[in-house]
N, C-alpha and C positions, 0 to 999 in steps of 0.2 A: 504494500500500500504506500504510495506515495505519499513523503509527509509534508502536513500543512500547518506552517507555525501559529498558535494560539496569537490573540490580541497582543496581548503583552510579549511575546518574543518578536512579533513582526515590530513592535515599536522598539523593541532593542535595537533589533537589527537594521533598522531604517536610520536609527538617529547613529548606527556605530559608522556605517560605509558608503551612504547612500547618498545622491549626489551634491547633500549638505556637505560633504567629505571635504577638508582642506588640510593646510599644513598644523602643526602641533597648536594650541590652544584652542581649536576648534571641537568637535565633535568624539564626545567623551568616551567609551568601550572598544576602543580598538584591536577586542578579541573578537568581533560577532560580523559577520557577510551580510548583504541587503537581503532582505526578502522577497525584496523585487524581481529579481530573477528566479523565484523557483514558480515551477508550476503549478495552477491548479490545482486541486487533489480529487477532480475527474479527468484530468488528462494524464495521457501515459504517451508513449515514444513511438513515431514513426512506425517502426518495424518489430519484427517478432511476434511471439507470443507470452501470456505471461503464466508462468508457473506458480506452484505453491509456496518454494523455496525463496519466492522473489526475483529470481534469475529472468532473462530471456532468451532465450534458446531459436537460433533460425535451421531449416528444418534441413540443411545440407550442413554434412560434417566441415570443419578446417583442419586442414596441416599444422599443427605447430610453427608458429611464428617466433622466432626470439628475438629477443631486443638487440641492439647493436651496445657497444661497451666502451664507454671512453676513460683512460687511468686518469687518474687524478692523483696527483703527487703530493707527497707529505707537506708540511709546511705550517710557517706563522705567518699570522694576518690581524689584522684588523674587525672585529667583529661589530656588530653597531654602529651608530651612525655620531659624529662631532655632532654636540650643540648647536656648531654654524649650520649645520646642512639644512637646508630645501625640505620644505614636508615633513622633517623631522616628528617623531613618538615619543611619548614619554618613556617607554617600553623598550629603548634601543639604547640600552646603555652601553656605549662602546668599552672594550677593554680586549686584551692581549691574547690570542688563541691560537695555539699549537695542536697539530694536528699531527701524529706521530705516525700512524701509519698512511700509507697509498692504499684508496680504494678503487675499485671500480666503481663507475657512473651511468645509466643507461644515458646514451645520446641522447634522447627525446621522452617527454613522458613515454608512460605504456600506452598504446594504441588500441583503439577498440578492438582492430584485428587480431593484436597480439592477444588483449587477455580474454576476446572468443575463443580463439586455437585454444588454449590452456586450460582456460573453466570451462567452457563449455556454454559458455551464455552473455552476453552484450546488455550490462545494466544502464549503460549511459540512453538520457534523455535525448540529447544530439545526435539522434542517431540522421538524419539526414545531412549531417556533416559530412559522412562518408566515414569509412575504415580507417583512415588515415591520420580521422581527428582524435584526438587525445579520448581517452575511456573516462567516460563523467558520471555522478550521479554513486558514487561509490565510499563507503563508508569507509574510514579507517582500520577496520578490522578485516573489511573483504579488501583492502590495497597486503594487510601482512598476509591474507592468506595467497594473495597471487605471488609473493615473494618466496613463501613457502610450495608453493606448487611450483614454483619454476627450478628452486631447490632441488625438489624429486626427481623434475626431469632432466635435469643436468646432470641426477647422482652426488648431489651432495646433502650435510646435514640441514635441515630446516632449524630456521632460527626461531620461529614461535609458535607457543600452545598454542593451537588452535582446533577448536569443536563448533559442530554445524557444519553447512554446505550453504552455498548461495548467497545470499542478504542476510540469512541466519548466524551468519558464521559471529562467533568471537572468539578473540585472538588476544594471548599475554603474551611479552617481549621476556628473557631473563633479565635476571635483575641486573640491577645498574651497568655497570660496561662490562656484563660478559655478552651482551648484545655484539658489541665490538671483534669479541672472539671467536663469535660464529662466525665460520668457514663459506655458509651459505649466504642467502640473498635476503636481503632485508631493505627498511625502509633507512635514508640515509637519516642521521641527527642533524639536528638544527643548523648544528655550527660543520658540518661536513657538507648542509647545502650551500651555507651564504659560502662555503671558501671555496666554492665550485661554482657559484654566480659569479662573484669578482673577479675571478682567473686573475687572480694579480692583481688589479687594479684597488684605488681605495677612493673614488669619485662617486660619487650620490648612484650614477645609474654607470655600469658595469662598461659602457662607451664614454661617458664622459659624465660632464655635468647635465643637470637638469634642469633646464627651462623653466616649464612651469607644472604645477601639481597638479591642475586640475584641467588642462586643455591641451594642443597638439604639443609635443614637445618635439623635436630633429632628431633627437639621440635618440629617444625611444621607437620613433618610427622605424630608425634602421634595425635594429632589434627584439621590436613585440609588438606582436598582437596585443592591443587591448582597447578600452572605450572608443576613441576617436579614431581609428583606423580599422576596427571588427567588422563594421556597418552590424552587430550586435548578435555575432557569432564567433562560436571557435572556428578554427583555421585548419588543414590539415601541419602535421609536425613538419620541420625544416623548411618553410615558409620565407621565414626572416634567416638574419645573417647569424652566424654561429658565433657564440665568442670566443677568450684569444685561447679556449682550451678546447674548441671543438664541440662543446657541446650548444642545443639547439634550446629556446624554450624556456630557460630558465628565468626568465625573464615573460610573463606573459603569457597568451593561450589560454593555459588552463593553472591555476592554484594547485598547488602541491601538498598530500599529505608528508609531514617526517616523523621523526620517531618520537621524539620529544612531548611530555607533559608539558602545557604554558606552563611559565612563570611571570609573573609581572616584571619584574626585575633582573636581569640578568648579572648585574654587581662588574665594579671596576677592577676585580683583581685578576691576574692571569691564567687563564687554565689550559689546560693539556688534555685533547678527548673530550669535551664533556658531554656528557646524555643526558642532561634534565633531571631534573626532579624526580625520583621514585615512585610519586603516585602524584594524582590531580584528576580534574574532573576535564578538564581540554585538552586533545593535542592539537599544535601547531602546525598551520601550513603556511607555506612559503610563498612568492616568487609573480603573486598580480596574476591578470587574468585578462581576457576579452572582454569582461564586461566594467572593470574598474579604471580610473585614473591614474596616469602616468605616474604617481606619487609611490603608486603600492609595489609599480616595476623594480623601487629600489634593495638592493640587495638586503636594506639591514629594517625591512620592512617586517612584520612579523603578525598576523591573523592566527586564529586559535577558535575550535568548538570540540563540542561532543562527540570524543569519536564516532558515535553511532550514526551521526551526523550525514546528511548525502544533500550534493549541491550541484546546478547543472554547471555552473562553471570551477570543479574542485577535483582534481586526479590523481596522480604519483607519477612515480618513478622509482625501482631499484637500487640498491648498492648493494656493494660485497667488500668486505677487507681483504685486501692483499695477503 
C-alpha cells in the first residue's frame, strides 16, 4: 500500500524542503523530504502488477544485471560545510575525516533494471522513466537487502540480518564498524558518501562554487539533475558529467539511502571511519534529487527519515570494503 502522510507529517515535510526551502536560517527540520512529491495513495506505477509482498513483478524473466564499480581511495577530507558556504545547515558541522580503507563504489545508483534482475520485482513509482532511471520508491531496508542479494550472487558474505521478502523485508546492519569488515556489499556511510561526492575537491558543489540555492545555478547544470533542469522527472543514470572520480549521480537524480542513523550534530573533532550513531529512529540520505534545489546538490548536504520510509525521488547505491 502506498503511503500517505497524515496532516501533520505532510506539514513537517512541507515547511522542512519545500519550495519555502532556502539557505541556513530559513526553514526549520532539515531531516524531513516535501510531501509534494509523493503520490496519491490510489495511484500506483505505470507498469507491473502488484503482489502481496508489495513487490512488482513484470511477467518476462531478467538476466542479472550488475552494477559497474568505481575504487574509491583511502583518504582525508573535509566533511561538512565552513560557516561561509552558500545554503549552508545547521546540521553540517565541518571537521576532519579519515577514511582508512579503499572501497568500492557502484558508478551510478542501482537501476530499476538492475534491482529487477536481482529481486525479482520493480518497486519504483517512475517507472515510465525507463530501466535506466534510478530504482525509487524503496525503503531502506529493501536498499540493504538488494546489497545483500547481490552478496549471494557474487559469493560473498552478506553484511545484514535481514527477514521478509519484498516491501516486507527488515534488515539490521552489525554493530558499529564491523559493518566496515564485511567483505560483502552494503550500503556506503555517510562520511564514505560525501568523500566520494567531493572526489577531492572542498567547494560548496563538487564542480565548483555555487551560485544560487534556490534557482538555475552553471555548476550544477553540468553535473545534476535536479529542480530547474528535470522538467520534474528523474533522468536515466550517466546523463550529466561524471566527477573527477568517475563516478555518475552523486550529485542529483535520485537521493541516496546510506548506512548511517541521523544525528543532528556531527561535532568538530577528527574521526577515522565513522558509522553513526548505534541506534536512532532516521537514516540518512545523501546527495539532492530531480525534484529539489541546487542547495541540497551540495556534498555536505544531509536529509534523514524513517527507514521504512519510501519516496519517489529516494534510491541507493552499493559499497564494498577493499
Amino acid at each position: 500500500m502506498i503511503w500517505k502522510p497524515t496532516l501533520g507529517e505532510s506539514l513537517r515535510l512541507m515547511l522542512a524542503v519545500g519550495l519555502a526551502l532556502g539557505p541556513a536560517g530559513c526553514a526549520a527540520d532539515a531531516t524531513a523530504p516535501d510531501a509534494a512529491v509523493e503520490p496519491d495513495a490510489g495511484a500506483s506505477p505505470e507498469a507491473g502488477v502488484d503482489h502481496a509482498d508489495g513487490g512488482r513483478r513484470d511477467s518476462k524473466p531478467v538476466v542479472f544485471v550488475e552494477p559497474a564499480w568505481v575504487k574509491v581511495a583511502a583518504g582525508d577530507f573535509g566533511m561538512g560545510s565552513p560557516t561561509s558556504e552558500a545554503c549552508r545547515r545547521e546540521d553540517e558541522d565541518q571537521h576532519q575525516v579519515t577514511i582508512s580503507r579503499a572501497f568500492d563504489l557502484g558508478e551510478t545508483e542501482v537501476t530499476q533494471e538492475q534491482f529487477q534482475s536481482l529481486m525479482g520485482y520493480n518497486p519504483s513509482f517512475q517507472t515510465a522513466c525507463g530501466v535506466q532511471c534510478p530504482v525509487d520508491w524503496v525503503s531502506w531496508h529493501e536498499a540493504a537487502a538488494y546489497c545483500n542479494a547481490l552478496s549471494a550472487a557474487k559469493g560473498l558474505p552478506t553484511c545484514y540480518a535481514c527477514t521478509g521478502s519484498g516491501a516486507a523485508v527488515t534488515c539490521d546492519p552489525p554493530a558499529g564498524s564491523k559493518l566496515l569488515d564485511c567483505t560483502g556489499f552494503r550500503l556506503p556511510t555517510e562520511a564514505e558518501f560525501e568523500h566520494a561526492a567531493r572526489a577531492g575537491t572542498t567547494t560548496a558543489l563538487p564542480n565548483g562554487a555555487i551560485a544560487s540555492c534556490m534557482s538555475s545555478d552553471p555548476n550544477a547544470d553540468k553535473i545534476a539533475w535536479y529542480k530547474v533542469n528535470s522538467t520534474g522527472l528523474p533522468r536515466p543514470v550517466r546523463g550529466k558529467a561524471a566527477n573527477a572520480w568517475g563516478l555518475y549521480d552523486l550529485t542529483g537524480n535520485a537521493y541516496e539511502w546510506v548506512s548511517d542513523w541521523y544525528q543532528p550534530h556531527l561535532g568538530t573533532a577528527p574521526l577515522t571511519d565513522p558509522v553513526g550513531p548505534t541506534t536512532g529512529g532516521q537514516r540518512v540520505f545523501r546527495g539532492g534529487a530531480w525534484y529539489f534545489n541546487a542547495e541540497h546538490l551540495r556534498p555536505a548536504h544531509r536529509l534523514a527519515f524513517a527507514p521504512t520510509k519510501r519516496f519517489t525521488f529516494l534510491g541507493f547505491r552499493c559499497a564494498r570494503t577493499r
